[in-house]
C-alpha positions in Angstrom: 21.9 31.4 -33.1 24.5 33.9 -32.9 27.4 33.7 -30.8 27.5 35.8 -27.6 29.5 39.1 -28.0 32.8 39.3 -25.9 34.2 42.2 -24.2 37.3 43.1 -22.5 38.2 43.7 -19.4 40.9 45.2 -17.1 41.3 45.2 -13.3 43.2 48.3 -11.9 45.4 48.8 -10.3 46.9 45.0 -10.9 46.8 45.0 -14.5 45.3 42.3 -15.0 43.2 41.6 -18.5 40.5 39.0 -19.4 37.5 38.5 -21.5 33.9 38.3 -20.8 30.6 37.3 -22.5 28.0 39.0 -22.7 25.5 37.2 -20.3 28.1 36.1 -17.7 28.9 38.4 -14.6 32.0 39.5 -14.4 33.0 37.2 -11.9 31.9 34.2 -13.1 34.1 35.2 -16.4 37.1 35.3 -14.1 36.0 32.3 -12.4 36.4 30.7 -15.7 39.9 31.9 -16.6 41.2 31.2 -13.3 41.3 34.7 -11.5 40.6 34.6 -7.7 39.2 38.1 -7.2 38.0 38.5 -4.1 34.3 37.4 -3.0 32.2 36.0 -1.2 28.8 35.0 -1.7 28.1 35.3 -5.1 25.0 36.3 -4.8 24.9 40.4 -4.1 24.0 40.2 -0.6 27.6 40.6 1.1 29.6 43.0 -0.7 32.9 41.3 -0.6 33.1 41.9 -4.7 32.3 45.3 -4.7 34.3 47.6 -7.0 34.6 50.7 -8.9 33.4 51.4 -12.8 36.3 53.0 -14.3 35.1 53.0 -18.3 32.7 51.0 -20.0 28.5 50.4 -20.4 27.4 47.3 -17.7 23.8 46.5 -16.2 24.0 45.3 -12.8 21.5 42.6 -12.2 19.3 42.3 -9.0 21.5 43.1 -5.5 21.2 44.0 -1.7 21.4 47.6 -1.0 23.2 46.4 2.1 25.7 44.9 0.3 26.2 48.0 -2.1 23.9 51.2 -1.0 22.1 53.8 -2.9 24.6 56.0 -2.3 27.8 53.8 -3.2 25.7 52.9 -7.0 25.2 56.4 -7.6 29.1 57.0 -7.3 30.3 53.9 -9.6 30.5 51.5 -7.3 29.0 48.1 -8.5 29.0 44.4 -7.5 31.2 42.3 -9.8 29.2 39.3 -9.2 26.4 41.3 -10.5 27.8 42.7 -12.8 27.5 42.9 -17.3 29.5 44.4 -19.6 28.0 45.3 -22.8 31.4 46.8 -23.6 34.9 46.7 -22.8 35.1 47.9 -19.4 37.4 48.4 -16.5 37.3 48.6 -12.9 39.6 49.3 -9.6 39.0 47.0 -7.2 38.6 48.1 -3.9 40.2 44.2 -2.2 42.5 42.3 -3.4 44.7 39.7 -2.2 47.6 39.5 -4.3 48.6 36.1 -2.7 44.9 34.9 -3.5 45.6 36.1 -7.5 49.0 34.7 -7.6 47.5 31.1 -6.9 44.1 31.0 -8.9 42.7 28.0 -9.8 39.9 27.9 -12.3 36.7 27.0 -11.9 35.2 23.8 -13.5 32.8 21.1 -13.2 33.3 17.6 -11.1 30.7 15.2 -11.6 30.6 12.2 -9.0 28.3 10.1 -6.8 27.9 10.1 -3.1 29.9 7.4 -1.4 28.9 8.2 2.5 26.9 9.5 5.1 27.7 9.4 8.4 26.2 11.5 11.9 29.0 13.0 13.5 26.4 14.4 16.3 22.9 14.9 16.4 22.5 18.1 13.6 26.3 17.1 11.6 26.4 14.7 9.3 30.2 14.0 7.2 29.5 13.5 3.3 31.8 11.8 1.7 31.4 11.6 -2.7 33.8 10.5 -4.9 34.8 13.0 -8.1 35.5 11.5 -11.7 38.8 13.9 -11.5 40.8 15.6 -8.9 39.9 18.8 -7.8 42.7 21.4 -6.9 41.7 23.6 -4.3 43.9 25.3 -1.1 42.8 24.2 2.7 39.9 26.0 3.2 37.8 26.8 -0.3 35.0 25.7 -1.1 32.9 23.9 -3.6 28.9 24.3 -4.9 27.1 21.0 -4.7 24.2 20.3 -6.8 22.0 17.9 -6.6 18.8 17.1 -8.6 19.7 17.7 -12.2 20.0 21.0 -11.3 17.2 21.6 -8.6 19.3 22.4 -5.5 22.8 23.9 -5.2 24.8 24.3 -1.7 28.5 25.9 -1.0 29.9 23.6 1.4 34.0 23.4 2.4 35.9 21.0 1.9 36.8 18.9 5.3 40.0 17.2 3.5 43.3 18.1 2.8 44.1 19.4 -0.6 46.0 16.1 -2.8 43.7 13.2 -1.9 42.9 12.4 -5.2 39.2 12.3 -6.5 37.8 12.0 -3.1 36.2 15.1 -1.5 34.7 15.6 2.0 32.2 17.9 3.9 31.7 18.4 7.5 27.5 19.5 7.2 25.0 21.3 9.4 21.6 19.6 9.1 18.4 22.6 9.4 14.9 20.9 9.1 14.0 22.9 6.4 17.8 23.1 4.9 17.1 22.7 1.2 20.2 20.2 0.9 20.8 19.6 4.1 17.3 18.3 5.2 18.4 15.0 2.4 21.1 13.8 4.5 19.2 11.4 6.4 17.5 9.3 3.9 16.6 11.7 0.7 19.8 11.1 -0.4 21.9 8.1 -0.3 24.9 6.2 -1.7 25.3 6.2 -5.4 23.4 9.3 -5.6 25.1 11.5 -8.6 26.6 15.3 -7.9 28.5 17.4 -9.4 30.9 19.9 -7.6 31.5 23.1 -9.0 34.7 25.1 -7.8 36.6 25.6 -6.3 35.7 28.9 -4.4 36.7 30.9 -1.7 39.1 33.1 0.0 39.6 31.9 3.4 42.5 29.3 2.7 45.3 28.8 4.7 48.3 30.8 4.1 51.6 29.1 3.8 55.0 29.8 5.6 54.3 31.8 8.3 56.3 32.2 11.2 53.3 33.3 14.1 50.9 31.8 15.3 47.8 30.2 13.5 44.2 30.9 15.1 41.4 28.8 14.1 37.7 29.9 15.3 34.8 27.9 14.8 31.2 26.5 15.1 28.5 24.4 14.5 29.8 23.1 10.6 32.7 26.0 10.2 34.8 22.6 11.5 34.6 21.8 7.9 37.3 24.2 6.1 39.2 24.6 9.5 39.5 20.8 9.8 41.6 21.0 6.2 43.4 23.6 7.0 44.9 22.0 10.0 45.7 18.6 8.4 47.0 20.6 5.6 49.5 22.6 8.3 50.2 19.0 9.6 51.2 17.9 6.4 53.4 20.5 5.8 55.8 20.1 8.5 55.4 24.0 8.9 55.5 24.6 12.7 53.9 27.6 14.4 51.6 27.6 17.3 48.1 26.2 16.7 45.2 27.6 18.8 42.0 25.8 17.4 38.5 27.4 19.2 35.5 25.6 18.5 32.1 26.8 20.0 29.5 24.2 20.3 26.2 24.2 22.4 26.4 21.3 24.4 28.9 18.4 25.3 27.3 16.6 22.8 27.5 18.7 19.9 31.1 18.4 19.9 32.8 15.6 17.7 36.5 14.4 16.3 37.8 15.1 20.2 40.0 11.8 19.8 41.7 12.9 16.7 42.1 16.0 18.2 44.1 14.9 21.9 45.6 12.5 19.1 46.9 16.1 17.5 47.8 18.0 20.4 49.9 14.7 21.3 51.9 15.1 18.7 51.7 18.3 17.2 54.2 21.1 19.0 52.5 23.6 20.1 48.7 23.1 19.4 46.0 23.6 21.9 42.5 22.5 21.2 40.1 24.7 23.4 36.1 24.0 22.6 33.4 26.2 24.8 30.3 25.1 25.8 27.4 28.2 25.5 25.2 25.9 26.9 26.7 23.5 29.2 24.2 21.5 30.8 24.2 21.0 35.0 25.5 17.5 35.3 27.6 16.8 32.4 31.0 17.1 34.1 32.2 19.9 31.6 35.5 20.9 33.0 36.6 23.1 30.1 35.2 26.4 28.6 31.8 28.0 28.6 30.4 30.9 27.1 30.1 32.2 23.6 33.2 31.5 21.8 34.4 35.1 20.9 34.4 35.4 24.6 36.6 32.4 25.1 39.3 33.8 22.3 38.8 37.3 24.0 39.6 35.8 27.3 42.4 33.4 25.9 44.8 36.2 23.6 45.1 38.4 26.7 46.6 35.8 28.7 48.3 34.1 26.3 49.7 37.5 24.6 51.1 35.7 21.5 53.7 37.3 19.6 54.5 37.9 15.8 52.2 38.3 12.9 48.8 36.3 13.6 46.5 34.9 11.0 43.5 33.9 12.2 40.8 31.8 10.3 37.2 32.1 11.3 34.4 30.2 9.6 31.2 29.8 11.0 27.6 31.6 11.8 27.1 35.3 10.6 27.5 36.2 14.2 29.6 34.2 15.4 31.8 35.9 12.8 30.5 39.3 13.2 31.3 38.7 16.9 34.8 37.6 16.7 36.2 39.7 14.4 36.8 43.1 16.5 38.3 41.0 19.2 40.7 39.8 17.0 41.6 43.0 15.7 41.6 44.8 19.3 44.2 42.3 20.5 46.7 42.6 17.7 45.5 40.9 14.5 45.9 43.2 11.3 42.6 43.1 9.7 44.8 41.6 6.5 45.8 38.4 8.2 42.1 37.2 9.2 40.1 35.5 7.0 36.4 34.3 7.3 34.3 32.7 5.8 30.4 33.4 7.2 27.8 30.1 7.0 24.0 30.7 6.0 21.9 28.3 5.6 19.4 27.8 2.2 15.6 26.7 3.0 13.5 24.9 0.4 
């Protein structure tokens, strides 16, 4: 067999140069050699890749038009995770982080076995596997679990702090018809083998900042913002904390004892979960309504100060919902970061 054909390729207006095989996308190729460009789900359905073709021949492979429309294609725009060069090429890219390229981690392979399963409430379940090697990765990224020889692959965040060695955690969602998911209560088991792939993701937390830190979540969007506040702890960075967390019911909340734990001994840190669905009778004294309400309602009173990063991972809208409040009341669009959860079906 003859070898693949590499190409080069250069990012404008960074400078940046790598290679790329014909038969890779281009973003996997700078997955592989450790350049964090900007993305999101991999797949061409949300855009967060898209750039310009400055020079060169590619083929872009199967997309959503939402993600890059008719009209955007016919003007050189293209997906990079969709993306082959049969050339050398270049490209501007439209989003970049230049603290996310200063600390890019490859991408590689961690095989391990699962070493826990544990309800957390009745749809979230906490996986817990143990990697042959440590994983680098900042508070927040992200990992693809496969399972299966191959069969089923899931993104899921980490719910650990970066530095604990070989052992990784994930804070899940369980949908009947979840294609991994659906295995976490009895499919799969201890001992089981996986193999994490990553790490991924741009919604990690940013360090050294002087304002304040908002983190907004639901349902399993706990899971990245859980790391990236026992990564702030460990730090000894302070800054106020405001952690929102939208759950359905008083029972679809979890970890409230580490949290009053936290807020006893963290300065400046408020825990504020809402209820969408509070049930009559269950003595809920705290928030209701949907969370972007609740962080709507909470930054005009409050009326922090300084530059805000906020953090929101959770549902598509959920997200969708929270992010113009955040930038109406102050946030610069370049200090929130998201990450949006869908779930796969068999």
């Amino acid at each position: 067999m003859s070898e693949a054909q590499v190409h080069k390729v250069r990012f404008e207006p960074v400078g940046i140069e790598m290679e790329v095989e014909e038969g890779e996308t281009v973003l996997d190729a700078a997955f592989r050699q450790g350049i964090s460009l900007m993305h999101g789900c991999k797949e061409g359905q949300c855009g967060s890749c898209k750039s310009k073709l400055v020079d060169g021949d590619i083929e872009l492979l199967k997309y959503s038009t939402f993600a890059l429309p008719d009209y955007e294609s016919e003007t050189g725009h293209v997906l990079l995770c969709r993306t082959h060069a049969f050339s050398d090429v270049s490209f501007e890219l439209l989003n970049y982080d230049e603290d996310l390229l200063s600390r890019s981690i490859a991408v590689k392979s961690f095989p391990g076995r699962v070493t826990g399963i544990s309800a957390l409430t009745s749809d979230i379940r906490l996986l817990e596997i143990e990697i042959e090697k440590p994983l680098k990765f900042w508070a927040g990224q992200y990992v693809d679990l496969t399972l299966q020889r191959g069969a089923i692959t899931r993104a899921f965040s980490m719910a650990n702090a970066p530095g604990e060695g070989t052992s990784l955690r994930f804070i899940i969602k369980k949908y009947p018809n979840g294609a991994f998911s659906s295995q976490l209560d009895g499919e799969l088991g201890v001992g089981d083998a996986v193999v994490a792939k990553g790490p991924y993701g741009t919604c990690f937390r940013r360090e050294e900042r002087p304002g304040a830190m908002l983190l907004i979540g639901g349902g399993s969007g706990m899971s990245p913002l859980w790391s990236i506040l026992a990564d702030h702890i460990e730090s000894g960075e302070q800054r106020p904390v405001r952690f929102f967390y939208g759950a359905r019911t008083r029972d679809d909340l979890f970890y409230l004892e580490e949290l009053a734990a936290i807020a006893a001994k963290l300065k400046d840190f408020k825990f504020i979960p809402a209820l969408s669905h509070a049930e009559a009778g269950e003595k809920w004294e705290g928030e209701t309504g949907f969370v972007h309400e609740v962080v709507l309602r909470h930054l005009r009173e409050e009326k922090l100060t300084g530059t805000i990063d906020a953090y929101a991972c959770g549902p598509t809208p959920m997200i969708d919902a929270v992010l113009p409040i955040l930038q109406m009341n102050g946030v610069e669009p370049e200090h929130i970061y998201f990450d949006k959860f869908t779930p796969a079906v068999r």
